[in-house]
BALOBA-1460 file (C-alpha; in Angstrom, 3 decimals):
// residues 179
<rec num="1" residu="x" x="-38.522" y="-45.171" z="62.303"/>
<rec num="2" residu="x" x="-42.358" y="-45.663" z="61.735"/>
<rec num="3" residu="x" x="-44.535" y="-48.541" z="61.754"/>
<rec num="4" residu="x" x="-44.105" y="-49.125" z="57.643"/>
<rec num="5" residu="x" x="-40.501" y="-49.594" z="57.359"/>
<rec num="6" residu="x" x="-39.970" y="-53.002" z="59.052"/>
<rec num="7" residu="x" x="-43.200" y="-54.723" z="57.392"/>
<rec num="8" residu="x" x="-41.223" y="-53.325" z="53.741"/>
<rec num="9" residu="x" x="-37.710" y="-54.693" z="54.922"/>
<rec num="10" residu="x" x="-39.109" y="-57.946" z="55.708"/>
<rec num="11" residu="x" x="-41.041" y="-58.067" z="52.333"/>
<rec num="12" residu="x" x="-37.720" y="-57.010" z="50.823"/>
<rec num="13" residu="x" x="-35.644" y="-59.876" z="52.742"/>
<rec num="14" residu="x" x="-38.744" y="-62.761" z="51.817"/>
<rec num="15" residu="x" x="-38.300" y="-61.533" z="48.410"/>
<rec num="16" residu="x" x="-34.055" y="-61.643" z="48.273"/>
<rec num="17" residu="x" x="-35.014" y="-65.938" z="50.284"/>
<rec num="18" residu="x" x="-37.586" y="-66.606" z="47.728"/>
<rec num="19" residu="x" x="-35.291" y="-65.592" z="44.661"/>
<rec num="20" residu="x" x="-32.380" y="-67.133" z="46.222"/>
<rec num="21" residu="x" x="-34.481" y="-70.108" z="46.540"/>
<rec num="22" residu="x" x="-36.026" y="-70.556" z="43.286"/>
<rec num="23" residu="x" x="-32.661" y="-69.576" z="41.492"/>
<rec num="24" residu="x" x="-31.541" y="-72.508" z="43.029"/>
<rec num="25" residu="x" x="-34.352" y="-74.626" z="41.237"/>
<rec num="26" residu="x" x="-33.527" y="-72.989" z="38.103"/>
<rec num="27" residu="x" x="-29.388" y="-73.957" z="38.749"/>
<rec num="28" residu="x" x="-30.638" y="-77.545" z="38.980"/>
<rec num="29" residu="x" x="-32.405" y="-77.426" z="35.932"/>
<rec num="30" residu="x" x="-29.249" y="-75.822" z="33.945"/>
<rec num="31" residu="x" x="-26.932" y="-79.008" z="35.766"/>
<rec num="32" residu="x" x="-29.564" y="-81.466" z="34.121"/>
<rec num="33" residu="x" x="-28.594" y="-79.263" z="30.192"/>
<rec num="34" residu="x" x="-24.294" y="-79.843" z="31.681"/>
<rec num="35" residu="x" x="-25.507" y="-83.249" z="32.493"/>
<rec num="36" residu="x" x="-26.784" y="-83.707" z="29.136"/>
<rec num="37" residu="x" x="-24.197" y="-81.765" z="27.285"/>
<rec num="38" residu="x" x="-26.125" y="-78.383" z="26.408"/>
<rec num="39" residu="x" x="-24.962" y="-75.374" z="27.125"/>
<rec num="40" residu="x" x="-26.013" y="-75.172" z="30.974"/>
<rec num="41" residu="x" x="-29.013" y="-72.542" z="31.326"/>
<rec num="42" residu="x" x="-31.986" y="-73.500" z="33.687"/>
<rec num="43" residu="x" x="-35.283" y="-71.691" z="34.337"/>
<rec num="44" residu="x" x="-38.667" y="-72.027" z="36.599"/>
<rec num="45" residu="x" x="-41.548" y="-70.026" z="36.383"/>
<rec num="46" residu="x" x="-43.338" y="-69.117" z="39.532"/>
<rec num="47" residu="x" x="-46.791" y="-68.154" z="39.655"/>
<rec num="48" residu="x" x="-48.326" y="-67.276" z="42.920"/>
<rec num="49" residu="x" x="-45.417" y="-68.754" z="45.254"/>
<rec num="50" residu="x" x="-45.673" y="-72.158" z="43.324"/>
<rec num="51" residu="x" x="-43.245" y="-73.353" z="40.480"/>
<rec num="52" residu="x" x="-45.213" y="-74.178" z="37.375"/>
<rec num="53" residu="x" x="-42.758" y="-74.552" z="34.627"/>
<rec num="54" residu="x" x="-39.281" y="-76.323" z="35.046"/>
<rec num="55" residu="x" x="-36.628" y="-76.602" z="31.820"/>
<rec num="56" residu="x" x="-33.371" y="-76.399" z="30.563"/>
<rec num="57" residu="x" x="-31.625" y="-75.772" z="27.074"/>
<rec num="58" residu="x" x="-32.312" y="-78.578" z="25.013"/>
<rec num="59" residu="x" x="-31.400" y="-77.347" z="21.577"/>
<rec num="60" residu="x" x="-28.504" y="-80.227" z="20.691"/>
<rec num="61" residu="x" x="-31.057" y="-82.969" z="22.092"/>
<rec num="62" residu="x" x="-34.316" y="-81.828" z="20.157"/>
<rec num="63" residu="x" x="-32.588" y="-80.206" z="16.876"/>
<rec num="64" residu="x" x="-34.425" y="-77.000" z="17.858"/>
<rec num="65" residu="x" x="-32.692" y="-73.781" z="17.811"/>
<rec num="66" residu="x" x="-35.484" y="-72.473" z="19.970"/>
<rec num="67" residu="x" x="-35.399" y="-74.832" z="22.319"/>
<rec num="68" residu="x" x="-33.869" y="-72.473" z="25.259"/>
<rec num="69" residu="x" x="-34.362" y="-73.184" z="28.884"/>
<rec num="70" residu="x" x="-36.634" y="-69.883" z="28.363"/>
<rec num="71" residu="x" x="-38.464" y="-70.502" z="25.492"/>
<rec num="72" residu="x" x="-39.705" y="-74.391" z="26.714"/>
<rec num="73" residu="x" x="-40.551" y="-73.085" z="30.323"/>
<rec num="74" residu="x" x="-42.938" y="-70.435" z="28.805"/>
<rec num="75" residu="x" x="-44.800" y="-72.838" z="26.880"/>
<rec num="76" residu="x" x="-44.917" y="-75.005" z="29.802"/>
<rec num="77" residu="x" x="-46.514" y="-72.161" z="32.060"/>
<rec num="78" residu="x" x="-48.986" y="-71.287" z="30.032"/>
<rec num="79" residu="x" x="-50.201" y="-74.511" z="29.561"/>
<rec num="80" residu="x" x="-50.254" y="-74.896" z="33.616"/>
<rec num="81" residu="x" x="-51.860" y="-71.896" z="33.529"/>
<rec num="82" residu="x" x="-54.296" y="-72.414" z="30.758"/>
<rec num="83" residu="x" x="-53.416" y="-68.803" z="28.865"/>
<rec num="84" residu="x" x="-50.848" y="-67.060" z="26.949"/>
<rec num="85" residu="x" x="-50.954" y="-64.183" z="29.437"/>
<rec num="86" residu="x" x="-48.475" y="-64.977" z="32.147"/>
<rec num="87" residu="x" x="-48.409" y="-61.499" z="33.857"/>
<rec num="88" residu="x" x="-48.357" y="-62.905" z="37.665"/>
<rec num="89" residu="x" x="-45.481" y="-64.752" z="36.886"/>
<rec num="90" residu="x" x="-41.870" y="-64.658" z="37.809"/>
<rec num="91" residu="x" x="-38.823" y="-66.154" z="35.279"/>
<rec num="92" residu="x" x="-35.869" y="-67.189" z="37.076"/>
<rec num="93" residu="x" x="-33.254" y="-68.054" z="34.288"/>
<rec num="94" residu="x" x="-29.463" y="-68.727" z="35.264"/>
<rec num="95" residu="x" x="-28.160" y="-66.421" z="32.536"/>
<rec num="96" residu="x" x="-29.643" y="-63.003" z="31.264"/>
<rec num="97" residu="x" x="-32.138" y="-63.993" z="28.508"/>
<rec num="98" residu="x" x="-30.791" y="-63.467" z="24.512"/>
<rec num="99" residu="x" x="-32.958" y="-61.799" z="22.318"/>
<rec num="100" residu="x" x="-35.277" y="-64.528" z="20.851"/>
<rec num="101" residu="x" x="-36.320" y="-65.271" z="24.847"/>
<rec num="102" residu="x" x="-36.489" y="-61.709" z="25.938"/>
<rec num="103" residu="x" x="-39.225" y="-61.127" z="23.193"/>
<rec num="104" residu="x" x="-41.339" y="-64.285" z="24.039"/>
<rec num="105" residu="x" x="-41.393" y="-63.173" z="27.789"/>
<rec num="106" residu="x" x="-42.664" y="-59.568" z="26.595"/>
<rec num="107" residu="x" x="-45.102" y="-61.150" z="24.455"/>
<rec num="108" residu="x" x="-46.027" y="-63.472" z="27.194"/>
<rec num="109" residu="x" x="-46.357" y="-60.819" z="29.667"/>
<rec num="110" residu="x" x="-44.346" y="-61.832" z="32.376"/>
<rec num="111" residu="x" x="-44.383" y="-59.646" z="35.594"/>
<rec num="112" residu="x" x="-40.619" y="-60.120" z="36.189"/>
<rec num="113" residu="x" x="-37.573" y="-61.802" z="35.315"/>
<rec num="114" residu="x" x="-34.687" y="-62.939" z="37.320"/>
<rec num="115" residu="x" x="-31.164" y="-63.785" z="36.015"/>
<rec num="116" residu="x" x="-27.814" y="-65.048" z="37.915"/>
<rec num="117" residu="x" x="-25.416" y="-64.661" z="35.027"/>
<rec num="118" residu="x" x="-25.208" y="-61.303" z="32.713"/>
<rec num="119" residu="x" x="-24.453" y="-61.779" z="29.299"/>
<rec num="120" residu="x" x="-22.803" y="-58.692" z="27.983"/>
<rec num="121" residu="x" x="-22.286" y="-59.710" z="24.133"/>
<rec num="122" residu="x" x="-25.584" y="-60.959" z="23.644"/>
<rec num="123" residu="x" x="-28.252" y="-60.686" z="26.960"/>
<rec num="124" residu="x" x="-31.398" y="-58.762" z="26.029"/>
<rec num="125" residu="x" x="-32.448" y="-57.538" z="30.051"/>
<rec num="126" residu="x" x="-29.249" y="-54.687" z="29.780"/>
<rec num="127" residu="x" x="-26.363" y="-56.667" z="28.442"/>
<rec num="128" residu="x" x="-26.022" y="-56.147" z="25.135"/>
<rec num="129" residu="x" x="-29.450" y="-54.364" z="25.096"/>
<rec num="130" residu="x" x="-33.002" y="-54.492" z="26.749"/>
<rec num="131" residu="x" x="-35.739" y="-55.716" z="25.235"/>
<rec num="132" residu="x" x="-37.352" y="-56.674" z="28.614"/>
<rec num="133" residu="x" x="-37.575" y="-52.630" z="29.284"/>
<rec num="134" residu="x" x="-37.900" y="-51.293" z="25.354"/>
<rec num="135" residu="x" x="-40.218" y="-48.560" z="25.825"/>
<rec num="136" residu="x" x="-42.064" y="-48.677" z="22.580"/>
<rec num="137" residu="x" x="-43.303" y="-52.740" z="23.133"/>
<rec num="138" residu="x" x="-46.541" y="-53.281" z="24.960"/>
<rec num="139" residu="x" x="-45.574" y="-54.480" z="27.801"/>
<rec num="140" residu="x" x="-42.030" y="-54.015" z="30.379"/>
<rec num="141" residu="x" x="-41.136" y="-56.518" z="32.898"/>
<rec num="142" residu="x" x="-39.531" y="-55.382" z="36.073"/>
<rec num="143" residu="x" x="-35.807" y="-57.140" z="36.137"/>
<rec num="144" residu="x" x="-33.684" y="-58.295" z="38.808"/>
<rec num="145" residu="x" x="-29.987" y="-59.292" z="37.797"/>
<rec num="146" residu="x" x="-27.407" y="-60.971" z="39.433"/>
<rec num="147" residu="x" x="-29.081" y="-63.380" z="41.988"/>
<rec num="148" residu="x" x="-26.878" y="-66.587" z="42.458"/>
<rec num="149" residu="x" x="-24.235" y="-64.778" z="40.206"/>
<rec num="150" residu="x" x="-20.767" y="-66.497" z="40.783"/>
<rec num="151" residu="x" x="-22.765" y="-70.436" z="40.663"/>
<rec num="152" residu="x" x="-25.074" y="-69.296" z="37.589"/>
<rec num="153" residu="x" x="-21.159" y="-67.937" z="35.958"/>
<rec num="154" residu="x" x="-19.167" y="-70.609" z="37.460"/>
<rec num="155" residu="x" x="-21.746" y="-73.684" z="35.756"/>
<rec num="156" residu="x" x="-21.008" y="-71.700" z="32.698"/>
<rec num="157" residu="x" x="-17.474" y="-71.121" z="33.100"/>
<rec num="158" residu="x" x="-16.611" y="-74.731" z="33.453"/>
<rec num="159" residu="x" x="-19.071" y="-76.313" z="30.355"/>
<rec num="160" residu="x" x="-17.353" y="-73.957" z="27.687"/>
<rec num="161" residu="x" x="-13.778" y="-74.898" z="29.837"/>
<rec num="162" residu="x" x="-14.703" y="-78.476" z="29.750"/>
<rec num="163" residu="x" x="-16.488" y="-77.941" z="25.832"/>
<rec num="164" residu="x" x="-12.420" y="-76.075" z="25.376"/>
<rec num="165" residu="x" x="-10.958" y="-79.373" z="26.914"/>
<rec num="166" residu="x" x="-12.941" y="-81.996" z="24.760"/>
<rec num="167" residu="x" x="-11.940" y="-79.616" z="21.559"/>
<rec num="168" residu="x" x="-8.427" y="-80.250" z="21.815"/>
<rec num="169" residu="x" x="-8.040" y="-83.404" z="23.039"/>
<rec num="170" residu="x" x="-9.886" y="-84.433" z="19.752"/>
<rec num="171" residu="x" x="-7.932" y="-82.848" z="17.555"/>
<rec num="172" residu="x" x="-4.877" y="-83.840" z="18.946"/>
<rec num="173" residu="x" x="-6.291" y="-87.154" z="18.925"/>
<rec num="174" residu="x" x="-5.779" y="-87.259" z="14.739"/>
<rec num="175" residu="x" x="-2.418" y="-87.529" z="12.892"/>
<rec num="176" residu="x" x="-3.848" y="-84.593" z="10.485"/>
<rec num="177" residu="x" x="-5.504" y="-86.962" z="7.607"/>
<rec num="178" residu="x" x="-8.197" y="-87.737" z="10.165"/>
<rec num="179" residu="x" x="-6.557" y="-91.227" z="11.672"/>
């Protein structure tokens, strides 16, 4: 064992902490969308250790179809940061980015993006394809998947469950002619 290897295992451990942590800041954002009846996706953008862009879906609450957890915190960052260019900066998003967001954070230039939930019909960081790593784009971001998987899939397993629930009892709720 030389002198290297523990100063790299305890960079990898302070980096598994800090993305535990801060995928915990982004699962608080995505129970504020449950809270509010969106579908529940939270992000944060880190820059430099710091957070500098909280959101969470708000697409039912502003009419906006781009108004992803994603898509809001990236506009946020670069305002905090003052430029477009957001290549020291870390995404943590509770489920794998769709196509629309995966494009904005290679246009954006993020450094790296972290997900809890895959999305395997329509995730665009090696779902249902990769944008994030498309080797003809200007710029790839490094990815890390699965961080905070099973309470990034379980916040999303029990909206659409309770979305399911709220279905049926309002349409059993009608005698067929709408009464």
């Amino acid at each position: 064992m030389n002198s290297d290897e523990p100063a790299a295992m305890n960079e990898l451990n302070l980096d598994r902490q800090s993305d535990d942590y801060f995928m915990g800041e982004a699962l608080r954002q995505a129970a504020k969308a449950f809270a509010a009846e969106e579908v529940p996706v939270g992000a944060v953008i880190v820059h430099q250790g710091r957070i500098i862009a909280r959101a969470y879906n708000q697409v039912e609450l502003l009419k906006d179809a781009t108004a992803h957890a994603e898509m809001l915190a990236i506009t946020q960052a670069e305002s905090a940061l003052g430029d477009w260019r957001l290549n020291e900066c870390t995404l943590y998003v509770t489920k794998e980015p769709c196509p629309m967001c995966a494009g904005a954070v290679v246009h954006a230039r993020l450094r790296r993006v972290v997900f809890g939930a895959p999305d395997a019909k329509g995730g665009a960081a090696g779902g249902a394809m990769n944008l994030l790593q498309f080797p003809t784009l200007n710029h790839q971001c490094e990815i890390t998947a699965g961080v905070r998987f099973e309470e990034c899939r379980g916040l999303l397993k029990d909206f659409f469950a309770q979305q399911r629930e709220n279905n049926k009892a309002s349409r059993s709720g009608t005698n067929g002619n709408g009464k």
